[in-house]
Structures are given as C-alpha cells and as structure tokens.
One Martini backbone bead per residue (centre of mass of N, CA, C, O) as a GRO file, in nm:
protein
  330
    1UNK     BB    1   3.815   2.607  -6.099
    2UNK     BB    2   3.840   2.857  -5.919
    3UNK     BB    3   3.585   2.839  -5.780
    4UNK     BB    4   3.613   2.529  -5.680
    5UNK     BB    5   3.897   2.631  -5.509
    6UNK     BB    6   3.685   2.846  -5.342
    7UNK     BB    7   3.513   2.680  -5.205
    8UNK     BB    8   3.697   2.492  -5.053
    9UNK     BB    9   3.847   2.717  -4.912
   10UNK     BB   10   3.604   2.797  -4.729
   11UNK     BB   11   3.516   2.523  -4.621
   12UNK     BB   12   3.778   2.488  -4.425
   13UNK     BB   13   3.766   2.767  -4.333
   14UNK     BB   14   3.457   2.674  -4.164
   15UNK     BB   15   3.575   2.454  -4.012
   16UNK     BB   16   3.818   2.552  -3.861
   17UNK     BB   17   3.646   2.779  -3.714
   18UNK     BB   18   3.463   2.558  -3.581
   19UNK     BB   19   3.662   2.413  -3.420
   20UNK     BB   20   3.755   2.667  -3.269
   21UNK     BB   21   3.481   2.761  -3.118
   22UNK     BB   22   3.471   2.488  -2.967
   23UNK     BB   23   3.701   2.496  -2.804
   24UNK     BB   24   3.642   2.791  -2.677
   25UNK     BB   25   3.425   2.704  -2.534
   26UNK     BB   26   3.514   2.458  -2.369
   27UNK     BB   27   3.765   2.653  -2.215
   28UNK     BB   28   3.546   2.782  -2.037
   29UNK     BB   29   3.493   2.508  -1.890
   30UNK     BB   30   3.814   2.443  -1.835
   31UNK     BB   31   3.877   2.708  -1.627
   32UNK     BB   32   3.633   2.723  -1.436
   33UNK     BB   33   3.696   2.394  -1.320
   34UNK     BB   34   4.011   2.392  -1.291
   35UNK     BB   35   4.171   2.196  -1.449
   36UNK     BB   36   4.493   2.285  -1.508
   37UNK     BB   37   4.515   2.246  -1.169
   38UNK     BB   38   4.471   1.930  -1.124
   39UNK     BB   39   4.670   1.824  -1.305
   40UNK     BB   40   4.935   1.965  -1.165
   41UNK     BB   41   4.876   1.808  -0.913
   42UNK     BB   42   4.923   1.517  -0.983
   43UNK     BB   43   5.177   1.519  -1.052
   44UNK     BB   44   5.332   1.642  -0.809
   45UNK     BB   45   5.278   1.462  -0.624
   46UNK     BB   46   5.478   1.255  -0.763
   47UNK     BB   47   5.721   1.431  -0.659
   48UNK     BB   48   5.711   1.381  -0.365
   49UNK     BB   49   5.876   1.321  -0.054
   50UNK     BB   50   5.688   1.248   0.234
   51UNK     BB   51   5.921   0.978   0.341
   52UNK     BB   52   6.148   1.212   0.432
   53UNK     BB   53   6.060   1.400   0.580
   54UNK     BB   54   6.086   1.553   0.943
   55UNK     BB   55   5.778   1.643   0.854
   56UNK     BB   56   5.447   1.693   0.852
   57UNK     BB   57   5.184   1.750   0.594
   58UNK     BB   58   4.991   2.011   0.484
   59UNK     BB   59   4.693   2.063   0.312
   60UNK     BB   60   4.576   2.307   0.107
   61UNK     BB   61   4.224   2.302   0.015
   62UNK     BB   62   4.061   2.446  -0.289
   63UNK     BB   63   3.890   2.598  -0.449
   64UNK     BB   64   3.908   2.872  -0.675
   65UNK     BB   65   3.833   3.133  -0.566
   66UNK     BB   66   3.800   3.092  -0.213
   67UNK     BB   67   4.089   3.198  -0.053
   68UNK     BB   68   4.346   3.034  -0.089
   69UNK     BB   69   4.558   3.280  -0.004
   70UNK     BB   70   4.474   3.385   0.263
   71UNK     BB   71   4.508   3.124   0.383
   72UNK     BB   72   4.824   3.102   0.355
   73UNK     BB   73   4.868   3.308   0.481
   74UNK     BB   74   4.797   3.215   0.767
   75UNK     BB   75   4.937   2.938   0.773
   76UNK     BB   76   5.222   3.048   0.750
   77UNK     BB   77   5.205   3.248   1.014
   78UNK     BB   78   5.147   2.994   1.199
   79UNK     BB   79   5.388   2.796   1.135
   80UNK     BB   80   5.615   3.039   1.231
   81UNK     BB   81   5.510   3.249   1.436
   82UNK     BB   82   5.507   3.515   1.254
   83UNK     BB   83   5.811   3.511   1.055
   84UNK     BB   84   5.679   3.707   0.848
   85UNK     BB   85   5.724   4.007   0.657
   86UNK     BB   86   5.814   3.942   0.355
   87UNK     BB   87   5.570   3.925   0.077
   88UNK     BB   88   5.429   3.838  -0.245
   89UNK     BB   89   5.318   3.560  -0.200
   90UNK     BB   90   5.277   3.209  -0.162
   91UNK     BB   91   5.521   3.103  -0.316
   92UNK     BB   92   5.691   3.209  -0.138
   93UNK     BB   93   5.558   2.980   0.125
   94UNK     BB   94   5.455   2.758  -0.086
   95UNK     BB   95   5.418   2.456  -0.276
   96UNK     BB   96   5.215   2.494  -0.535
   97UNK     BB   97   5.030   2.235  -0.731
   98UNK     BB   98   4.877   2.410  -0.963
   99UNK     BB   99   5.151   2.445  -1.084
  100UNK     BB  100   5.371   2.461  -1.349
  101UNK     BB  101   5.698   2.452  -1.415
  102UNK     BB  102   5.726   2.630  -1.607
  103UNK     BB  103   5.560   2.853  -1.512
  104UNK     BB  104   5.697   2.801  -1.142
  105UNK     BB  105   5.894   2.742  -1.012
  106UNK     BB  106   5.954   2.473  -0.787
  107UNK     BB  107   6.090   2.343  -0.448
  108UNK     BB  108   5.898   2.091  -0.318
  109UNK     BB  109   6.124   1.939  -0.124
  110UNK     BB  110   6.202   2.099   0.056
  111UNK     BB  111   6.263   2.252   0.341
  112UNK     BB  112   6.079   2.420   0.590
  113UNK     BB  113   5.952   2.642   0.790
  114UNK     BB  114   5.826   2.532   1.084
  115UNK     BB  115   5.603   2.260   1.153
  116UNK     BB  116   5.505   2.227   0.881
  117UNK     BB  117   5.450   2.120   0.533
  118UNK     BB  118   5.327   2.314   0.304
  119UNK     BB  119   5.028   2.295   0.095
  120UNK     BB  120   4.900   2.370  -0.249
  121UNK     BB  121   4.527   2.309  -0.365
  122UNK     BB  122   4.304   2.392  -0.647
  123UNK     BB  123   4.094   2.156  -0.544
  124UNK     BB  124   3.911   1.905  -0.452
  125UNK     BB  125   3.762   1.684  -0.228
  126UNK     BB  126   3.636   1.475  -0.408
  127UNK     BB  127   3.906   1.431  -0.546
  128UNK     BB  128   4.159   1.437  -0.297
  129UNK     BB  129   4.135   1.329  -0.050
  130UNK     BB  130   4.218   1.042  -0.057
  131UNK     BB  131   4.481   1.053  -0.184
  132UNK     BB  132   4.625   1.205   0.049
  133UNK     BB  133   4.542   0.980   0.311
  134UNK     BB  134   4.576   0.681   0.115
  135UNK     BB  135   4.873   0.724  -0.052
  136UNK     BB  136   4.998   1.031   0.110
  137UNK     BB  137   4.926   1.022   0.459
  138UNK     BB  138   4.780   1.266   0.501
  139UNK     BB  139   4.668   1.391   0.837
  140UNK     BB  140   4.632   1.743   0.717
  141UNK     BB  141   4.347   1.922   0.640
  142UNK     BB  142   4.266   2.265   0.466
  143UNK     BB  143   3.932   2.369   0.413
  144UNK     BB  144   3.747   2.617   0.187
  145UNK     BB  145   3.469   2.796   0.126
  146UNK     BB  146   3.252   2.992  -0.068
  147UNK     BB  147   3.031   3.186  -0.178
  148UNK     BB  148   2.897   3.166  -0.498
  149UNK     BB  149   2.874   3.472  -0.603
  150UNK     BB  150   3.187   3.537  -0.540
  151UNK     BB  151   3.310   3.246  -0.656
  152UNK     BB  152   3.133   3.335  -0.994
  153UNK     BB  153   3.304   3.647  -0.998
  154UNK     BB  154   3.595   3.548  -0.954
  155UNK     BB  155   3.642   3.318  -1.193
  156UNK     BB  156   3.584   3.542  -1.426
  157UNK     BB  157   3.819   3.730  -1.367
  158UNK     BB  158   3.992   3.515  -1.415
  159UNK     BB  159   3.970   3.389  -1.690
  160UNK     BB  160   4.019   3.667  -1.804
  161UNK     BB  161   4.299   3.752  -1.657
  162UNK     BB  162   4.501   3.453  -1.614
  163UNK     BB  163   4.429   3.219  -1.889
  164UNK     BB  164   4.572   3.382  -2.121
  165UNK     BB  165   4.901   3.360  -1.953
  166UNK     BB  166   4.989   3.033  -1.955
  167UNK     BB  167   5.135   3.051  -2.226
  168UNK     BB  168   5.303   3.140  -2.422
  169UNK     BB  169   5.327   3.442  -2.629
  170UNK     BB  170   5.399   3.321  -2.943
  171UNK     BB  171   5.116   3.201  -2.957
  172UNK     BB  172   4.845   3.323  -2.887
  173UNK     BB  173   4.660   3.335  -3.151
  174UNK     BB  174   4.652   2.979  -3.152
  175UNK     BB  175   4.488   3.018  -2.819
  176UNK     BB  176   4.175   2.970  -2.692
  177UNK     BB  177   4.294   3.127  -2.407
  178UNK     BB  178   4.384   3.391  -2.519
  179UNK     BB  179   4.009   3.457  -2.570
  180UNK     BB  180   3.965   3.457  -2.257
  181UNK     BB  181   3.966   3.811  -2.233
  182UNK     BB  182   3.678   3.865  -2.428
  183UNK     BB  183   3.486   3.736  -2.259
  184UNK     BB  184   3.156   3.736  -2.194
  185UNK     BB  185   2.945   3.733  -1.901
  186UNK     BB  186   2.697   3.578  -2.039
  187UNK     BB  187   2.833   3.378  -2.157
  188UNK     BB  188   2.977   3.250  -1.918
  189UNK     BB  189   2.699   3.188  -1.805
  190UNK     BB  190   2.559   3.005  -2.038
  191UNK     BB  191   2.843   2.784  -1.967
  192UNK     BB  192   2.872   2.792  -1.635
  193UNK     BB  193   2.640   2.830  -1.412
  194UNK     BB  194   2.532   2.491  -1.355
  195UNK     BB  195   2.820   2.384  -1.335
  196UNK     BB  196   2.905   2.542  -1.091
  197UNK     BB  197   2.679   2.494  -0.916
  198UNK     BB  198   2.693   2.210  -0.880
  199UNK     BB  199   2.988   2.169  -0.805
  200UNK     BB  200   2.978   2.301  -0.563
  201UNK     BB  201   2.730   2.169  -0.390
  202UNK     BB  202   2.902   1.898  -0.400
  203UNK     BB  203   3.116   1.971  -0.241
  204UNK     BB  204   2.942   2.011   0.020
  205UNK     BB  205   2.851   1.726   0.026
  206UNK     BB  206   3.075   1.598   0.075
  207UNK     BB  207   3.191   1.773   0.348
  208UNK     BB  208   2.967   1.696   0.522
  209UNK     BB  209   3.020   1.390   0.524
  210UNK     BB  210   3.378   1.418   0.600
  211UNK     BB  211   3.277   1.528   0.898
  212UNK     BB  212   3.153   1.281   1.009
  213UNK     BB  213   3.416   1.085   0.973
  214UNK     BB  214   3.629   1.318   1.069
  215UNK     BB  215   3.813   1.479   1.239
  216UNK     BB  216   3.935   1.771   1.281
  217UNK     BB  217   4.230   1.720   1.285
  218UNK     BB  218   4.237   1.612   0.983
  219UNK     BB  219   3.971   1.784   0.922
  220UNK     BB  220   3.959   2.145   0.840
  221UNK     BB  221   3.659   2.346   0.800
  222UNK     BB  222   3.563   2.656   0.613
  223UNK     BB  223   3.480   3.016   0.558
  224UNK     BB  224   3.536   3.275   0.364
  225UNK     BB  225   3.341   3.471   0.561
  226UNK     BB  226   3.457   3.364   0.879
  227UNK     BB  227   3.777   3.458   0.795
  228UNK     BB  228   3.658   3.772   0.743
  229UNK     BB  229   3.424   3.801   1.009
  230UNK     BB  230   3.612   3.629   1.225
  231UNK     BB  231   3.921   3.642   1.216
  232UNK     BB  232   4.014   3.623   1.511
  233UNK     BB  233   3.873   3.342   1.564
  234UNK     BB  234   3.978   3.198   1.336
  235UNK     BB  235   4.242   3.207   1.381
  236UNK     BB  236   4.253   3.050   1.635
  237UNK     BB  237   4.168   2.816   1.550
  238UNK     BB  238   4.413   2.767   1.341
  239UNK     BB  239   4.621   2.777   1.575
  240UNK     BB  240   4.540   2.510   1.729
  241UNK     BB  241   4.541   2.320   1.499
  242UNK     BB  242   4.826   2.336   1.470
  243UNK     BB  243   4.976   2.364   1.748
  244UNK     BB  244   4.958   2.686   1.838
  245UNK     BB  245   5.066   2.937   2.071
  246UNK     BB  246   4.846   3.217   2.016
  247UNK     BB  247   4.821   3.519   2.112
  248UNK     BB  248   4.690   3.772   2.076
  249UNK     BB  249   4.911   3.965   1.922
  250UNK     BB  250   4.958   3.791   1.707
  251UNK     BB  251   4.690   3.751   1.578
  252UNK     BB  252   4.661   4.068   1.536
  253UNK     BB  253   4.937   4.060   1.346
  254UNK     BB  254   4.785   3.881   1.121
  255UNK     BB  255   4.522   4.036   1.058
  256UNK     BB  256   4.681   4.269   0.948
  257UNK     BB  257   4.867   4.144   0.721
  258UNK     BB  258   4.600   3.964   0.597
  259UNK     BB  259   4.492   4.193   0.475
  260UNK     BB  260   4.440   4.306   0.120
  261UNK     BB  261   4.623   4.570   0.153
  262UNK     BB  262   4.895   4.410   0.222
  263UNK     BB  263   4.917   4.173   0.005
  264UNK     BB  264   4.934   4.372  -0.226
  265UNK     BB  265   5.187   4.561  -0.146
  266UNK     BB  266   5.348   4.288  -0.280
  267UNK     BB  267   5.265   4.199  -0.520
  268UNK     BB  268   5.427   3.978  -0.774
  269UNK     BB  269   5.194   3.791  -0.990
  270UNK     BB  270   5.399   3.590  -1.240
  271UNK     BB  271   5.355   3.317  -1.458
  272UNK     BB  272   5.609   3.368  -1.625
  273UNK     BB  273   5.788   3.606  -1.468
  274UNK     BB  274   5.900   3.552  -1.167
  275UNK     BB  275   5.934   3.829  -0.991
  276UNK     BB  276   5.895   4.049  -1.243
  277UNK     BB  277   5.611   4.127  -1.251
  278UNK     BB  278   5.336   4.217  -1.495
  279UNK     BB  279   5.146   4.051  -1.345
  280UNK     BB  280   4.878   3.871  -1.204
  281UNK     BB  281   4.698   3.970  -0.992
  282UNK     BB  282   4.558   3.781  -0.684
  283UNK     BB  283   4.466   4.077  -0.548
  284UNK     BB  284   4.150   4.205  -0.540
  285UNK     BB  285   4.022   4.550  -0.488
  286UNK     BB  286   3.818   4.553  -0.705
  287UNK     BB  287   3.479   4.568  -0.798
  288UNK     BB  288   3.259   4.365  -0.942
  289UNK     BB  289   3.096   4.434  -1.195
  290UNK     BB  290   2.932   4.207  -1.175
  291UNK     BB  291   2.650   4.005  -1.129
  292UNK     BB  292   2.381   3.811  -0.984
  293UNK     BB  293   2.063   3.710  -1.036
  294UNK     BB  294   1.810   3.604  -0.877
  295UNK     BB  295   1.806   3.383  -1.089
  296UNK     BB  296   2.032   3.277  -1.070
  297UNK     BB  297   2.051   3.191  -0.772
  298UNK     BB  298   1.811   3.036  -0.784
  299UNK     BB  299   1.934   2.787  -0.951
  300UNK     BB  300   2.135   2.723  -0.681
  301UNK     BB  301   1.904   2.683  -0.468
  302UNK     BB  302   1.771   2.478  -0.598
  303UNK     BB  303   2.020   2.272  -0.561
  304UNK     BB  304   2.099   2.300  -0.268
  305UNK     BB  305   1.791   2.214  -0.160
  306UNK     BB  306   1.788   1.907  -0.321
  307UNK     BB  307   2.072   1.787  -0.189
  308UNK     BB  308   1.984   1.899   0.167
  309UNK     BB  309   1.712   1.822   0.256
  310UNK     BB  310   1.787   1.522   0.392
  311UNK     BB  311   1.919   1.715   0.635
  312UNK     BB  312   1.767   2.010   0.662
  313UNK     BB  313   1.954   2.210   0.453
  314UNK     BB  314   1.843   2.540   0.342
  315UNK     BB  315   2.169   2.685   0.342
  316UNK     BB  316   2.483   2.780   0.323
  317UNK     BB  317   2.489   2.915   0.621
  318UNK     BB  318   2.396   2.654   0.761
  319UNK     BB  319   2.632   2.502   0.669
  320UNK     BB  320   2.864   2.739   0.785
  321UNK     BB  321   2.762   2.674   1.073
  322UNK     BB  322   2.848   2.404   1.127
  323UNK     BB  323   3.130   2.435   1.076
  324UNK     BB  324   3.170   2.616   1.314
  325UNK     BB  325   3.097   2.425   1.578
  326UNK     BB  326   3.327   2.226   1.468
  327UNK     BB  327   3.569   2.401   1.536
  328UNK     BB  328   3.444   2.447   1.838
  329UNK     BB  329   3.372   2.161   1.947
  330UNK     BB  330   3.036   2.109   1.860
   0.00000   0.00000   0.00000
C-alpha cells in the first residue's frame, strides 16, 4: 500500500513538474513578444481621456529594446524645448502604458509640460496603429526599428535582467517567469530566434506599407542606428517633426543629454519600488555577452528576402535608408 502510494506521489509530482516545464517554456516566448507590455497598453489607453486634454497627443510606439527609452528622451527633451536638466529615466518623463499601475503608479491623465501630451507604448505599430488613430483620434505617432542583432540580443538581456521582477517577489519560488533568470542563451535561442526573426520582419513591413499611405506629419519612422549615427541630423528631423524651432545650440545640448553614459548617470529603474533604487537599470552601458551567428543571421535575412523580395529591398539597411529619405522629405 505504501509503495501504491509512493508511486501515486511521484506520478503526481512528475505531472507537475512537466505542467511547471511547459508554462517555464511558453514565459519564454511570452517575455521575448512582449506579451505582458502590450497586454498592459490596451488596458491603459481605456483609461485615458484624450478628449479632454487641451493639447494634442504623441505617442512614442516602439517595439522592446529597440531604443525606445533613447527615444523618449530625446521626445522629451524637444517638447519642452530643452527644458528638463535632471532625470532619472522616462517614467519622469511621459506615461509608459506599458507598465502595470501596481508596477509603477503614473498619473496618466496628468496636463504634461511641452506642446504635446507624449506617451509611450513598446508594441507593435501592426498591433496598434489603427488603434490609435481610429479609436483613439491620435494624430501623431512615432515609431522606430533597431537591426534584428542587436535587438534579439538585447531583449534576452531584458528577458534575463527584468522579467524575473515583475511580480510580487514573495511568490518568487512558484513563479516560471522567476527562473528566466537562470535561462541560458541557446534554449532562448531555441526557443525565440524564428518567432523573434518572423515577428520582426513582419513590423517592418507593416510599416513599410503604412509609410505609403500616411503622410510624414502623422507617422514618423526611423532607426535607432539613424538616431545614434547621425544623432544631430536625427534630432534636427524629429524636432521639425514636433514644430519645435531648434537651433544648433539646443541641438547640440539634447545630444549630449541624451548620450548613453548621461542617461545612465542617474537611471534609477526600479520596477517593485519606483524611484527607491536597486533595481533593474534600462540601460545597459556593457557589451553584450552573447552574439548571433552567421548562421542565426542567415535565419534572419533568409526571412528579410522573402517578405521584401517583392519590393525589390534586399535588405534591413535598404529599409532603413528608405525610411530616411522619407524622413527627409524625400
């Protein structure tokens, strides 16, 4: 009987185990989508009231790890011409909707300083343009892509770095997205590198078409490769994009705010207790572990090819040099 019931119990505890397994699997690529980021946009855009503010709306809309923080700072920083000497990440600046309020409270509905009420979703321009524009009448959007290397290996860094500390941490033991801390770079590679490859691609070519059929005025596309290789030419654009009147000087000045080791200088995110320290910083000024092989990459633009072959664009830079011409008014 004792045997009967110890195998019972190991039977039990090995469903378990595999139930545990699978949900830890599937938290991978639930992370890596950015699942629990847009889940967190729909909710708050419902509770915004755009039709009351009395300045127009911007919303910073980017996918995770695409540079989306560089962004809102430089956002910031030409919406109020300048105005802003000291801060500590962008929750100081705009309203993340893409955090949970238990996470980190933000008075989203706030009158905001600058000619803009800006916000800020890491999300998909296929999942939520039309949304935006035709739900909620927002007239102004501004997104940008990053290349696939350096945003799928930046996103296991985030995977790794602040997903473990999303919730409570007195569930911690009983929680699979705690132990996508210990995740190592090959199983998420395993697990992510075609659905990350695919998921890419397919935004860029949402926006590739969605850059045809809108005006400059209503989405403005660029790259963070665009945005910190030719920063001040980058910044020059997208302070006309605002009708903000900026001088070299000012320029200038939001360059060097807005350098990595500047932001970093008083980053203080922490996701459980805001502004309190000790938590994960959003921006990684150490060179990434890890790396894509040839071979990943091949994955990748074999992908890239056959999406865009029909357009004649044979690869990300042709893209993203497209999207600069348009930028410029070409």
């Amino acid at each position: 009987m004792e045997t009967l019931g110890l195998s019972f119990a190991l039977v039990v505890l090995a469903g378990l185990v595999a139930i545990f397994i699978g949900v830890y699997l599937k938290s991978i690529e639930f992370a890596a989508l950015a699942v629990p980021a847009q889940t967190a946009a729909f909710k708050h855009l419902k509770n915004i009231r755009f039709e009351k503010m009395d300045k127009e709306a911007v919303m910073v809309l980017t996918l995770q790890k695409s540079g989306s923080t560089l962004l809102c700072y430089v956002c910031a920083l030409i919406n109020t011409r300048n105005n802003i000497n000291k801060f500590r990440n962008d929750f100081d600046l705009l309203p993340m909707l893409s955090f949970d309020q238990p996470m980190i409270y933000q008075n989203i509905n706030a009158r905001q300083d600058g000619k803009y009420q800006l916000y800020k979703i890491n999300g998909r321009a296929n999942t939520f343009h039309a949304l935006l524009t035709e739900r909620y009448n927002i007239k102004k959007v501004i997104w940008m892509c990053r290349e696939f290397s350096g945003y799928y290996r930046s996103v296991y860094w985030w995977v790794n770095a602040f997903y473990p500390k999303i919730t409570p941490l007195k569930l911690a033991p009983i929680r699979p997205l705690f132990y996508l801390r210990f995740l190592p770079w090959d199983l998420f590679k395993a697990k992510t590198l075609e659905k990350l490859a695919s998921d890419h691609v397919e935004e860029l070519w949402f926006v590739y078409n969605l850059v045809k059929q809108r005006p400059v005025a209503e989405f403005m596309a660029l790259s963070y490769e665009q945005l910190i290789g030719r920063k001040e030419s980058a910044l020059k654009v997208i302070a006309d994009w605002f009708g903000v009147d900026a001088d070299s000087e000012m320029i200038h000045s939001i360059a060097h705010k807005t350098s990595k080791e500047e932001m970093a200088r008083g980053d203080r995110f922490d996701p459980l207790h805001f502004g309190d320290g000790g938590g994960q910083t959003k921006i990684n000024l150490q060179p990434h572990q890890h790396k894509l092989s040839d071979r990943d990459m091949e994955v990748y633009n074999d992908i890239f090819r056959r999406r865009f072959e029909v357009v004649g664009i044979k690869s990300y830079d042709e893209f993203t040099e497209l999207l600069w011409k348009r930028a410029n008014g070409g």
